[in-house]
DSSP file (Angstrom, degrees, kcal/mol; ACC not computed):
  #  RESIDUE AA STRUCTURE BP1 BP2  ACC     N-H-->O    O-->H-N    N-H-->O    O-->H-N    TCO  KAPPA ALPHA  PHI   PSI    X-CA   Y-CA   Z-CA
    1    1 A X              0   0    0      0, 0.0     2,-0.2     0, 0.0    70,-0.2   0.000 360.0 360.0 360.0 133.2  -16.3  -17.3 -111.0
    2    2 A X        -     0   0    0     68,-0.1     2,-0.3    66,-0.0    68,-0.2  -0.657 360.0-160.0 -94.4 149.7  -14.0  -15.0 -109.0
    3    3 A X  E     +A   69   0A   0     66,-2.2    66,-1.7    -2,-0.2     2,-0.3  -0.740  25.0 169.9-139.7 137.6  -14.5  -16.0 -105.2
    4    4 A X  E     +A   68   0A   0     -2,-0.3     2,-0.3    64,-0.2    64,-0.2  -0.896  17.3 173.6-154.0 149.9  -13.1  -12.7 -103.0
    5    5 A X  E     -A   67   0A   0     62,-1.5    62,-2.4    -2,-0.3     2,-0.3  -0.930  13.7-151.5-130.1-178.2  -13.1  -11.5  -99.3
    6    6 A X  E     -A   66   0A   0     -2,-0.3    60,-0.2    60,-0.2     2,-0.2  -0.983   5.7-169.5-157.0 137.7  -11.4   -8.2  -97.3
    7    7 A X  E     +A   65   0A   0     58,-1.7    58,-0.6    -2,-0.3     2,-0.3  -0.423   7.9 178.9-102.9 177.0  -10.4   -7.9  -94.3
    8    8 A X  E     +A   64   0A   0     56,-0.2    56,-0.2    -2,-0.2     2,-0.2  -0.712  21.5 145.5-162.4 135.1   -9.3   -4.8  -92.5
    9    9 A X        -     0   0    0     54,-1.0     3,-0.2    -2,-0.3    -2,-0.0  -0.684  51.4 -57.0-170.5 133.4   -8.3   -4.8  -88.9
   10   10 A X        -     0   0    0     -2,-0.2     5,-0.4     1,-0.2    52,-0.2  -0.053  45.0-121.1 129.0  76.2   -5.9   -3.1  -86.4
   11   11 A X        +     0   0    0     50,-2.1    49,-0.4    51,-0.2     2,-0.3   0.188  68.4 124.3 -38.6  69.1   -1.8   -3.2  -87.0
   12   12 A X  S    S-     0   0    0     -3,-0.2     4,-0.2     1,-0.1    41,-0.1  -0.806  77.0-116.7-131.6-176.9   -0.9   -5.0  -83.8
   13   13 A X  S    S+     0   0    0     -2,-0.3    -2,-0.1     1,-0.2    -1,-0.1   0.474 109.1  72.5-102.4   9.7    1.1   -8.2  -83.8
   14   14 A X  S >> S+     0   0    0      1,-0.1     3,-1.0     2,-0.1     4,-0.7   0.813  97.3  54.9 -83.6 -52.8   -2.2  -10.3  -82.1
   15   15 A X  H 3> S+     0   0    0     -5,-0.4     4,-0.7     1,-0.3     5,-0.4   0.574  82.0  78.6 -79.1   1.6   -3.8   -9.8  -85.6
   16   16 A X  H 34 S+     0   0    0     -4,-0.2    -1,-0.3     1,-0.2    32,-0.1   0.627  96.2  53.5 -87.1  12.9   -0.9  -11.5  -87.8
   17   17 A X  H X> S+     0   0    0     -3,-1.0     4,-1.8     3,-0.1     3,-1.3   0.673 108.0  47.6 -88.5 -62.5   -2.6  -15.0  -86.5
   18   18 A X  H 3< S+     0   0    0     -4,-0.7     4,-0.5     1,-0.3     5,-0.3   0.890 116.0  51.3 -64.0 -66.2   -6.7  -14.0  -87.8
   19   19 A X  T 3X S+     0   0    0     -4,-0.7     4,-1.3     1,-0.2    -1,-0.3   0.692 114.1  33.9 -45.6 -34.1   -4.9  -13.0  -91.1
   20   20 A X  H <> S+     0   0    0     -3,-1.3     4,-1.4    -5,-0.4    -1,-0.2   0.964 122.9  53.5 -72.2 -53.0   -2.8  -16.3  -91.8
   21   21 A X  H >X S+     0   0    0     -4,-1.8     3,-3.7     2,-0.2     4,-1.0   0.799 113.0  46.9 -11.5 -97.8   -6.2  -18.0  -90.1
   22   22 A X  H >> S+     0   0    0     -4,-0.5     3,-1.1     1,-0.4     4,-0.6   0.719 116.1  35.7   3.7 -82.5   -8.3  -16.1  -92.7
   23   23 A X  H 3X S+     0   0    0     -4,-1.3     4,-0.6    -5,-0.3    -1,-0.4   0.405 111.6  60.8 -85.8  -2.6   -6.7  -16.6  -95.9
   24   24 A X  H << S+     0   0    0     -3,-3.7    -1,-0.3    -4,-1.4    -2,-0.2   0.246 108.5  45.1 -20.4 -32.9   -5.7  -20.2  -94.9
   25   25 A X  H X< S+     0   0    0     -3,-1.1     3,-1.8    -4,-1.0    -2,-0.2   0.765 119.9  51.9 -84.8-108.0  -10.2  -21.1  -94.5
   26   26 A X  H >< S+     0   0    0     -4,-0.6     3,-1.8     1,-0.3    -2,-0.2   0.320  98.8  54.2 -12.5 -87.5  -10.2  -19.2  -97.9
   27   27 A X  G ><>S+     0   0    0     -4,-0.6     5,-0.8     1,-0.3     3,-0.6   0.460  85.5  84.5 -40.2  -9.6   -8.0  -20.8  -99.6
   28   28 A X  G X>5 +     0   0    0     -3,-1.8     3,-3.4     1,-0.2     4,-0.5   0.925  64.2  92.0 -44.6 -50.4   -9.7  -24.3  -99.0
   29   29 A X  G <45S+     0   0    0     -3,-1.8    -1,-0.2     1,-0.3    -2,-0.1   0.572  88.5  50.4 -17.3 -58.9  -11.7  -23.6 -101.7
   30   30 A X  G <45S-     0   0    0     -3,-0.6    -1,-0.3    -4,-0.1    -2,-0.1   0.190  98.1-125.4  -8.8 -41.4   -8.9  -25.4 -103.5
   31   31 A X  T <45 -     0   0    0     -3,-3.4    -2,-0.1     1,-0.1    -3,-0.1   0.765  44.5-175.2  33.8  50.0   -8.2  -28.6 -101.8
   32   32 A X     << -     0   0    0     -5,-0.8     2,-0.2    -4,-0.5    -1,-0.1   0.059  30.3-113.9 -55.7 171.7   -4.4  -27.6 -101.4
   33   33 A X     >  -     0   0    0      1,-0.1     4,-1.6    -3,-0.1     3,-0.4  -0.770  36.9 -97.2-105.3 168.2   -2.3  -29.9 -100.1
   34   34 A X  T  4 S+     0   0    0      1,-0.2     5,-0.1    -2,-0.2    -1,-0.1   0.842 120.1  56.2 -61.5 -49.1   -0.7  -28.9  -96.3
   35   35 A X  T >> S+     0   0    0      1,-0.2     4,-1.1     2,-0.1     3,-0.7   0.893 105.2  50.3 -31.6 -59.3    2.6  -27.6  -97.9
   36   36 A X  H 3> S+     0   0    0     -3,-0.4     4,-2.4     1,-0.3     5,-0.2   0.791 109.3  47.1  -0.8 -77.0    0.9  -25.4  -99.8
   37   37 A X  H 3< S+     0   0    0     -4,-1.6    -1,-0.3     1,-0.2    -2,-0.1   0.193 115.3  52.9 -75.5  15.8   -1.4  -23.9  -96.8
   38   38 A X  H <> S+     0   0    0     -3,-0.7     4,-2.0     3,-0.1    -2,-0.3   0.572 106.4  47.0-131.7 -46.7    1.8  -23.6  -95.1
   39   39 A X  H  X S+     0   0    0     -4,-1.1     4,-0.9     2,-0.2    -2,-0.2   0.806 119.6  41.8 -79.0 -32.8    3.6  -21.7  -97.8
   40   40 A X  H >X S+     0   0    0     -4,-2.4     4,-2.8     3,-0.2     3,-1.0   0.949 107.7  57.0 -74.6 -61.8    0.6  -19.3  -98.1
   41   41 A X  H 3> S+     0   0    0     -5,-0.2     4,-2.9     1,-0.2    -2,-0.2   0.960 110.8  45.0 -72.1 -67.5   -0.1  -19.0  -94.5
   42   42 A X  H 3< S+     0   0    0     -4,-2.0     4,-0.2     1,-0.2    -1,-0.2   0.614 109.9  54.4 -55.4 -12.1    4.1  -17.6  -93.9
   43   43 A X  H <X S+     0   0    0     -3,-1.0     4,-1.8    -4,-0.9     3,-0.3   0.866 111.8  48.9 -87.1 -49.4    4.0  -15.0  -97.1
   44   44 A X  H  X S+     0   0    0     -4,-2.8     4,-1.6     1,-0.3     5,-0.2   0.922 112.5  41.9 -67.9 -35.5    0.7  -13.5  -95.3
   45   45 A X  H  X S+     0   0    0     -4,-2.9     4,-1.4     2,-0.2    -1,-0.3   0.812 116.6  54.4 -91.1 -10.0    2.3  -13.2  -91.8
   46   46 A X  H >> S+     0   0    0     -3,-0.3     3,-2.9    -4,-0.2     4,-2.0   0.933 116.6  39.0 -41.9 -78.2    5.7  -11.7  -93.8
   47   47 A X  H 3X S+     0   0    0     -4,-1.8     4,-1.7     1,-0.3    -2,-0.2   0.535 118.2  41.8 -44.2 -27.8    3.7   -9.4  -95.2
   48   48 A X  H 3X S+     0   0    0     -4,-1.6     4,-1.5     2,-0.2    -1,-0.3   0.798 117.0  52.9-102.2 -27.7    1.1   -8.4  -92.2
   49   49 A X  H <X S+     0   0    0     -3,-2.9     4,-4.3    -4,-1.4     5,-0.3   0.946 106.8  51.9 -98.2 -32.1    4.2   -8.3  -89.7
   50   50 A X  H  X>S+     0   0    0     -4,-2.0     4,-3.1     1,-0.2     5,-1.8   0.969 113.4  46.9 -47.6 -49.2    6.4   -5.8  -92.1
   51   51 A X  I  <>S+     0   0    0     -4,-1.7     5,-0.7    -5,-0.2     7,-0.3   0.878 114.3  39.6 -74.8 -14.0    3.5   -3.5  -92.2
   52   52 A X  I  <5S+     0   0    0     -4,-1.5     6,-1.7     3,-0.1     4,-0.4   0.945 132.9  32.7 -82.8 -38.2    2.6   -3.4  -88.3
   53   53 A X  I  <5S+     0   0    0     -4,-4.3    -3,-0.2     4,-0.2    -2,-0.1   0.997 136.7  23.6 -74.2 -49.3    7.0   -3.3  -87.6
   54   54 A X  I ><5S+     0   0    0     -4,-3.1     3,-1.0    -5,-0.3    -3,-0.2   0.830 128.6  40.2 -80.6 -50.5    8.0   -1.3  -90.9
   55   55 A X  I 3 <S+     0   0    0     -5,-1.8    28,-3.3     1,-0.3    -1,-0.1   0.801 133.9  16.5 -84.6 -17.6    4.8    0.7  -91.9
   56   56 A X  T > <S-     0   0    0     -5,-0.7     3,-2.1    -4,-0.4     2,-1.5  -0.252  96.1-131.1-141.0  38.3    3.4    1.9  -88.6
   57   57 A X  T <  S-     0   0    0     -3,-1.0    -4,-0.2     1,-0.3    -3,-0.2   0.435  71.9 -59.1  44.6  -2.2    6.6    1.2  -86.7
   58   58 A X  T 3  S+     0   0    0     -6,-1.7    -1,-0.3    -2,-1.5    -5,-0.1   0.435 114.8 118.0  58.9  18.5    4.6   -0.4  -84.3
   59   59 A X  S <  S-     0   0    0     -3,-2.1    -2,-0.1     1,-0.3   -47,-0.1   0.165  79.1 -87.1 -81.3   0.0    2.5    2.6  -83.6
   60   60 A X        +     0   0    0     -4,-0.4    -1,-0.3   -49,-0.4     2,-0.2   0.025  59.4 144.2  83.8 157.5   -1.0    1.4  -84.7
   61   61 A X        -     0   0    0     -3,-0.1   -50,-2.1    21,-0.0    -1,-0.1  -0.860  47.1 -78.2 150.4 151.8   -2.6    1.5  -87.8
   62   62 A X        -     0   0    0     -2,-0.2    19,-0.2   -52,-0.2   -51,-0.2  -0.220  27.4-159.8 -76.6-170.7   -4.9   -0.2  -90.0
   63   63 A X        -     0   0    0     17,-0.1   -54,-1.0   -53,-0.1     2,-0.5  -0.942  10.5-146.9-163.6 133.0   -3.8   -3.0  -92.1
   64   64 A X  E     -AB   8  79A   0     15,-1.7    15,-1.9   -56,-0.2     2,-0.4  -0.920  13.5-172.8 -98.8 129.9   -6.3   -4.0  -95.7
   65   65 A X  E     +AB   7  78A   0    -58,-0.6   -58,-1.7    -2,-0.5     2,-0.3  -0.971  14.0 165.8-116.4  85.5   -6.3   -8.1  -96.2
   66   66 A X  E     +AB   6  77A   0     11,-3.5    11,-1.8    -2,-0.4     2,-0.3  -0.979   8.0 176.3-116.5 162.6   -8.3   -8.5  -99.8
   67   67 A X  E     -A    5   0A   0    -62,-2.4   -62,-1.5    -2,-0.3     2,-0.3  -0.929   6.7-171.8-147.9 164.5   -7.7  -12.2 -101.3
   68   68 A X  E     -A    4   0A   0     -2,-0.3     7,-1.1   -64,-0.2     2,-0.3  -0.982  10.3-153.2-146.3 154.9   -9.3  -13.3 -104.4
   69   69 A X  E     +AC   3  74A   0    -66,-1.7   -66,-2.2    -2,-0.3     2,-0.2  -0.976  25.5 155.6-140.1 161.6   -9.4  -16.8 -105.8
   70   70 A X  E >   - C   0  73A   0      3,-0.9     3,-5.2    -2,-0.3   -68,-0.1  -0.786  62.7  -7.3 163.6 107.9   -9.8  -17.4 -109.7
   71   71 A X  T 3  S-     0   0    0      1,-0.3    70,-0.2   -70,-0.2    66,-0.1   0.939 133.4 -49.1  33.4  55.0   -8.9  -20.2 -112.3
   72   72 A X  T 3  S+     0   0    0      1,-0.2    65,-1.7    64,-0.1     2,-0.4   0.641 117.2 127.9  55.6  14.5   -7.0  -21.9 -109.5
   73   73 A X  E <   -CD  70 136A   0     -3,-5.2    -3,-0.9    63,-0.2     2,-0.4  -0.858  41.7-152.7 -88.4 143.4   -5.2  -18.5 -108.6
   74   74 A X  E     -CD  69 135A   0     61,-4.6    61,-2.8    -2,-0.4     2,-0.2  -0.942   7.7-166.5-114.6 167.5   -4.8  -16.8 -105.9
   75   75 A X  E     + D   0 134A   0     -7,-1.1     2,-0.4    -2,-0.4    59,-0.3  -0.722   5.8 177.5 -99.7  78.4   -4.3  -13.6 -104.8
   76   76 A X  E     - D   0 133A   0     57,-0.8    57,-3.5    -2,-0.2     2,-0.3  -0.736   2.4-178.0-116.8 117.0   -3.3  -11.8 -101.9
   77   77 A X  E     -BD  66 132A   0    -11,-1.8   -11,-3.5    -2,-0.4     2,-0.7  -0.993   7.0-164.7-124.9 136.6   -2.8   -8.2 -101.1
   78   78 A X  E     -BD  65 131A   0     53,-1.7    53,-1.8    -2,-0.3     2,-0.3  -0.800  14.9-168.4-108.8 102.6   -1.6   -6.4  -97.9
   79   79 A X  E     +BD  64 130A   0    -15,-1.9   -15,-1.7    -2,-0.7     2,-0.3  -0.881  14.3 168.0 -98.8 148.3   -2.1   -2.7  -97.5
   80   80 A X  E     - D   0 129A   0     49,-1.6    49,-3.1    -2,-0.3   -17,-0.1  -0.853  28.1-151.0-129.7 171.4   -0.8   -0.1  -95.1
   81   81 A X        +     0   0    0     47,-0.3    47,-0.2    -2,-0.3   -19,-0.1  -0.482  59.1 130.2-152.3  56.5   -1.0    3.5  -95.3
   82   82 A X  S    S-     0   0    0    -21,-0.1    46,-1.1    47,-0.1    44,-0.7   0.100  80.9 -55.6 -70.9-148.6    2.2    3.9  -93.3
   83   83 A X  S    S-     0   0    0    -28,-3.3    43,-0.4   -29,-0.2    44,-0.2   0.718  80.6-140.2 -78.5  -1.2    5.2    5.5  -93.4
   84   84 A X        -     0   0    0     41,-0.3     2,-0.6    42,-0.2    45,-0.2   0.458  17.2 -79.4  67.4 145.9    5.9    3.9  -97.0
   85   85 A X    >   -     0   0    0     43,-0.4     3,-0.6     1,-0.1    40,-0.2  -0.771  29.9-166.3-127.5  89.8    9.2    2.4  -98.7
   86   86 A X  T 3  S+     0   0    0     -2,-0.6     2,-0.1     1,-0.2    -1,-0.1   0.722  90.3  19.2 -60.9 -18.0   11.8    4.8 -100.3
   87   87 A X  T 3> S+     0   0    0      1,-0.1     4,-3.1     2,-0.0     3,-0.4  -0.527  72.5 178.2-147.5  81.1   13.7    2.4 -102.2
   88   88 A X  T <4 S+     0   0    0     -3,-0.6     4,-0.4     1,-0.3    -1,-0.1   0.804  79.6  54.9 -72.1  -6.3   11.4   -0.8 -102.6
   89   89 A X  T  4 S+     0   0    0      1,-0.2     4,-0.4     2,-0.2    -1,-0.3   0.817 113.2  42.2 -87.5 -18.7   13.9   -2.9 -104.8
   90   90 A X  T >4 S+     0   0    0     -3,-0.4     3,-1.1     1,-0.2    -1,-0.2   0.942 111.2  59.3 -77.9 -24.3   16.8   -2.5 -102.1
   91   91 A X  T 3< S+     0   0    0     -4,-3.1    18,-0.3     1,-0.3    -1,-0.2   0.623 102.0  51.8 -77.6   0.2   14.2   -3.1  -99.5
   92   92 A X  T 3  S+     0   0    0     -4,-0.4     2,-0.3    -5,-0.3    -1,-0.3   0.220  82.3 112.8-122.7  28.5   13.5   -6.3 -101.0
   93   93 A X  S X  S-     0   0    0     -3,-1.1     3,-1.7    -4,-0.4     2,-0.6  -0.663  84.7 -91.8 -45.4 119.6   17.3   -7.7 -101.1
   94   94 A X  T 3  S+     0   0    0     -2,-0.3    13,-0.2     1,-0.2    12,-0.1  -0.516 107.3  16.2 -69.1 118.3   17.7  -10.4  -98.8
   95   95 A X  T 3  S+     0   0    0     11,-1.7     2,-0.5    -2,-0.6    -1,-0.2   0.614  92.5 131.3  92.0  25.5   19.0   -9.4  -94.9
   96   96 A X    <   +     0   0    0     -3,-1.7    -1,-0.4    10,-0.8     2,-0.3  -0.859  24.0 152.3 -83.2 139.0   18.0   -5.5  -95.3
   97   97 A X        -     0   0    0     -2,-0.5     3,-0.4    -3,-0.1     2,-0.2  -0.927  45.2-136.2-161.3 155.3   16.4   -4.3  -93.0
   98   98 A X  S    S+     0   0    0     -2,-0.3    -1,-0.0     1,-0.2     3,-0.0   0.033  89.0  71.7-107.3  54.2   15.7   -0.8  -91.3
   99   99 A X    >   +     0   0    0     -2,-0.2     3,-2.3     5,-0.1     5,-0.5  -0.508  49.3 161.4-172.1  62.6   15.8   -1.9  -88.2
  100  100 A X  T 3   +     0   0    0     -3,-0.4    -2,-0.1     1,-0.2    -1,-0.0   0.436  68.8  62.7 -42.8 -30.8   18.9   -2.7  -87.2
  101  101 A X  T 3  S+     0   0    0     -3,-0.0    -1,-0.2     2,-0.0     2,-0.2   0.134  98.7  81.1 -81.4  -8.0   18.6   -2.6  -83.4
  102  102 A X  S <  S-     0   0    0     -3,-2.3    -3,-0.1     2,-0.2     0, 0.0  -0.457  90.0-109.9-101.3-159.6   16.1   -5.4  -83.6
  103  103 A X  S    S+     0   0    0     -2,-0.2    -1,-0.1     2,-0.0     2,-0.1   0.426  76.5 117.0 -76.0   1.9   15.7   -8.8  -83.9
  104  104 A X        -     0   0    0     -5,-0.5    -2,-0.2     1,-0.1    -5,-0.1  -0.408  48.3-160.7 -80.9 140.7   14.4   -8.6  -87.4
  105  105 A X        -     0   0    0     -2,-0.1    -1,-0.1    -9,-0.0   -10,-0.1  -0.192  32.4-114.0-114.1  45.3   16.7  -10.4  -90.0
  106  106 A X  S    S+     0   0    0    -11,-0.2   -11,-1.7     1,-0.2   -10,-0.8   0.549  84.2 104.1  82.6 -11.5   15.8   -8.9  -93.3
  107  107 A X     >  +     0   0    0    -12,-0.2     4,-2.6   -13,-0.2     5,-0.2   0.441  32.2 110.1-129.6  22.5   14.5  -11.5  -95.0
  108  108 A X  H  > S+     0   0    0      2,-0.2     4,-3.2     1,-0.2     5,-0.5   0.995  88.4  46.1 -48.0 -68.9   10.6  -11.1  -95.0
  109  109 A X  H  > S+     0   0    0    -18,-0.3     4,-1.0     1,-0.2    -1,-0.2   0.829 111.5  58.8 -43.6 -15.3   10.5  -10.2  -99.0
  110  110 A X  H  > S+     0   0    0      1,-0.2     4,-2.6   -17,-0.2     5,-0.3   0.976 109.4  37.6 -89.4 -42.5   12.7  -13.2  -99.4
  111  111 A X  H  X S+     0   0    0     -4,-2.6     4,-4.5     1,-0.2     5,-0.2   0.911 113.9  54.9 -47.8 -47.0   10.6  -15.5  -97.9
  112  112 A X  H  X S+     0   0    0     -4,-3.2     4,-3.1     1,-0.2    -1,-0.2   0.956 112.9  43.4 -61.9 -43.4    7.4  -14.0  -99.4
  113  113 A X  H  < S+     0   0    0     -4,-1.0    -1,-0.2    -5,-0.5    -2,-0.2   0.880 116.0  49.6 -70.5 -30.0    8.9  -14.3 -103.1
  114  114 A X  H  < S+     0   0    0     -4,-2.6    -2,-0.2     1,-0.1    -1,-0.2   0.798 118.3  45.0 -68.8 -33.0   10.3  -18.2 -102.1
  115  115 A X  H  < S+     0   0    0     -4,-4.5    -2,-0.2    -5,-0.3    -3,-0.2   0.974 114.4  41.2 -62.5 -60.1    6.7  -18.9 -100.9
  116  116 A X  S  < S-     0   0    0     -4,-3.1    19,-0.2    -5,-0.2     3,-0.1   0.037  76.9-123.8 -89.1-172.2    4.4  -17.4 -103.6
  117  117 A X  S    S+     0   0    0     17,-1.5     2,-0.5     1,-0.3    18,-0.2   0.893  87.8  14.4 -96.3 -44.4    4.7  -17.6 -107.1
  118  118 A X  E     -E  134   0A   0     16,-1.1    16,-1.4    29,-0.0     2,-0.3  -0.986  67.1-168.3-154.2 122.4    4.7  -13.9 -108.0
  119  119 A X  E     -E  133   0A   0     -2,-0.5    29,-0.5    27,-0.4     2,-0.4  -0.736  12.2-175.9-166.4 129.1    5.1  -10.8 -106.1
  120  120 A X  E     -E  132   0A   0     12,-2.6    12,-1.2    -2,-0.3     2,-0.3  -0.874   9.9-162.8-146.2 124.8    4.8   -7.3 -106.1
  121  121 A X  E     +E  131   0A   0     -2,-0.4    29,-1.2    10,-0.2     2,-0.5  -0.474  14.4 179.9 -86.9 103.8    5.6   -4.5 -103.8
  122  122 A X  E     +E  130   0A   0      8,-2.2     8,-2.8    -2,-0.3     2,-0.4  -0.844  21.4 143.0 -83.6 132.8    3.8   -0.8 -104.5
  123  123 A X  E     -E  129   0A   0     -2,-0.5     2,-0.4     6,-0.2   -35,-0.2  -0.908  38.3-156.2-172.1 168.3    4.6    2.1 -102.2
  124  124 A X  E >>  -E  128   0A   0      4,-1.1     3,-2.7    -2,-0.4     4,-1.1  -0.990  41.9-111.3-140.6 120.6    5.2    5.9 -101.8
  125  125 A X  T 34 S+     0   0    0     -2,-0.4   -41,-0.3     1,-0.2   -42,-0.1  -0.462 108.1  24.4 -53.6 108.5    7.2    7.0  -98.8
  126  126 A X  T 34 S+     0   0    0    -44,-0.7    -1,-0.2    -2,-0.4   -42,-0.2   0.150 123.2  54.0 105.8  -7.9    4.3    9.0  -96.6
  127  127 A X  T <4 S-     0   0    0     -3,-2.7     2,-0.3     1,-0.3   -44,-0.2   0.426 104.4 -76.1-127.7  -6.3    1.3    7.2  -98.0
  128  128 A X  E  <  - E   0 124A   0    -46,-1.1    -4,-1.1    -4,-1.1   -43,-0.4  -0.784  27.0-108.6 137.1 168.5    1.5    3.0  -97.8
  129  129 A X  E     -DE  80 123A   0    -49,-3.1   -49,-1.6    -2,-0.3     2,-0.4  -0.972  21.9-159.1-151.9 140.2    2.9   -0.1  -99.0
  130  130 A X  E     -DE  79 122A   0     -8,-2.8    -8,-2.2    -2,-0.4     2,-0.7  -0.987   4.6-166.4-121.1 124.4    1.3   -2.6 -100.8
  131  131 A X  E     -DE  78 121A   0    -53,-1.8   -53,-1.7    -2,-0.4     2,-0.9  -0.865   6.1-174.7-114.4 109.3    2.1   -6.3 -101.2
  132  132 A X  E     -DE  77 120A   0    -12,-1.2   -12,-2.6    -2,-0.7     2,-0.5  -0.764  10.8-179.9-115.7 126.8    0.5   -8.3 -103.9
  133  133 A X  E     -DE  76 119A   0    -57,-3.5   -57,-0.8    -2,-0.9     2,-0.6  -0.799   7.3-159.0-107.6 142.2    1.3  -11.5 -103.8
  134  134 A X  E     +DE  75 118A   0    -16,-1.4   -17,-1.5    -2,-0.5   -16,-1.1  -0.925  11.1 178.8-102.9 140.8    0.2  -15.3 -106.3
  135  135 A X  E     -D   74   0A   0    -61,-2.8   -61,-4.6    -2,-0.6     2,-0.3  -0.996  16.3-146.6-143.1 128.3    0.1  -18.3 -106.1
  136  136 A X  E     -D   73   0A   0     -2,-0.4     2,-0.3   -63,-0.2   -63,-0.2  -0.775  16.9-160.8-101.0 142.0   -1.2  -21.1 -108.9
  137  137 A X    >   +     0   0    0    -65,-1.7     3,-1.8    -2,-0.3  -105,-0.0  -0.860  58.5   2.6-130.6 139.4   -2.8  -24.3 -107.7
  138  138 A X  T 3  S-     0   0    0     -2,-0.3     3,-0.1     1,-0.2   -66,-0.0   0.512 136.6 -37.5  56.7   4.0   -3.3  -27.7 -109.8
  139  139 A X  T 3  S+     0   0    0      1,-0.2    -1,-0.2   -67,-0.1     2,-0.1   0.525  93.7 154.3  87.1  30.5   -1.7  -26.8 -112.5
  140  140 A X    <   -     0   0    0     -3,-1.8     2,-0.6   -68,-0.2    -1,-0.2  -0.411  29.5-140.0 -57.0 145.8   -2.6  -22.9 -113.2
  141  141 A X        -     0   0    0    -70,-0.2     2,-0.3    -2,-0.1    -4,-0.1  -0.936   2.2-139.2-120.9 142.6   -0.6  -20.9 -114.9
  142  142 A X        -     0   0    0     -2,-0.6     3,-0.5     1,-0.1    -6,-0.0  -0.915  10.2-142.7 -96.0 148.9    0.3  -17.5 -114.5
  143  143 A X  S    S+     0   0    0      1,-0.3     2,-0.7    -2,-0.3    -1,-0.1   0.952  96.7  27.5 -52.4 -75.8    0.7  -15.1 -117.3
  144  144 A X        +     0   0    0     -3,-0.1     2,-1.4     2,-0.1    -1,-0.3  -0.885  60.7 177.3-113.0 105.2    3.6  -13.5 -115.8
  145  145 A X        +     0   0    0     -2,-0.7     2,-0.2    -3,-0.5    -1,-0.0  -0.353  52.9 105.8 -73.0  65.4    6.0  -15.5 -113.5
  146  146 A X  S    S-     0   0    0     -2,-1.4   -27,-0.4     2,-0.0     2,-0.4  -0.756  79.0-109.2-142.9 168.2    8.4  -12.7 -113.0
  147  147 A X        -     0   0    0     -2,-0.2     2,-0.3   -29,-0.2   -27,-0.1  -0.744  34.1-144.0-109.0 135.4    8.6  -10.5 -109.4
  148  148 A X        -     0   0    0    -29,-0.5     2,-0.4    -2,-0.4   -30,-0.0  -0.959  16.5-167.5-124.2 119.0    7.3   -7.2 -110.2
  149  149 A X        +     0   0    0     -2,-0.3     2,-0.3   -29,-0.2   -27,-0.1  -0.803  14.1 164.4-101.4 119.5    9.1   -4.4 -108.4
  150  150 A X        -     0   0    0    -29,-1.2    -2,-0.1    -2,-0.4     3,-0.0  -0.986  33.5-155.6-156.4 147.6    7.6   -0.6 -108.4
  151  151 A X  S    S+     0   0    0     -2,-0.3     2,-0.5   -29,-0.2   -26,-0.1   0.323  70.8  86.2-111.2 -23.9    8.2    2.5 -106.3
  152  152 A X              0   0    0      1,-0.1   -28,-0.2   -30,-0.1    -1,-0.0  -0.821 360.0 360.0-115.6 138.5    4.7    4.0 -107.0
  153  153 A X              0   0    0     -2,-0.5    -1,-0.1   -31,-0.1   -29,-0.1   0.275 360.0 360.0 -26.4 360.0    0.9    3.8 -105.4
């Protein structure tokens, strides 16, 4: 039986704690071991802190949480319907970043792809980004272990 919630709440950098929170209770369901919940919990706050710095600039904005669990997978995907990602395979090269003037080193997609098992970036520049990310528990398999990279919505 497929187990889901969604979240939806308010692109500020307060909310990249409920979200790891969130999907970290969810993900009990499981009985993961503390790595595990650790590795899960740092792909979500990549993912939620690119779209409040990267997708809404910091400017406000929603942010979509849905997680699903399913034959000891899971699943996690992060929407924004920010300013969107013109070139997502360069943007997911470790130490890019477009935002040179900060402190931000680049290396959110690398983390999220060392964390999870599987992961793949939709977006269209003016419309969003989407990150769906998996992860197999207990000795699940996924179909396809491969990073899947795509430029459209």
């Amino acid at each position: 039986m497929k187990k889901e919630i969604r979240l939806e709440f308010d692109a500020i950098s307060e909310n990249e704690g409920l979200a790891r929170v969130v999907v970290a209770a969810f993900l009990t369901q499981l009985d993961p071991t503390l790595e595990e919940v650790q590795d899960v919990k740092t792909a979500v706050s990549e993912a939620v802190t690119n779209a409040i710095v990267h997708g809404y600039e910091e400017h406000g904005g929603r942010i979509i949480l849905e997680a699903s669990l399913e034959n000891g997978i899971l699943e996690v995907v992060i929407t924004d319907k920010g300013v969107g990602i013109e070139d997502v395979e360069r943007a997911m090269q470790p130490m890019f970043t477009t935002r040179a003037d900060s402190e931000r080193s680049g290396m959110g997609f690398a983390f999220m792809e060392a964390f999870m098992d599987r992961v793949q970036v939709t977006s269209s520049p003016g419309e969003g980004t989407s990150v769906h990310m998996w992860k197999a528990f207990k000795g699940a398999v996924l179909m396809q272990a491969t990073v899947w990279k795509s430029t459209q919505v």
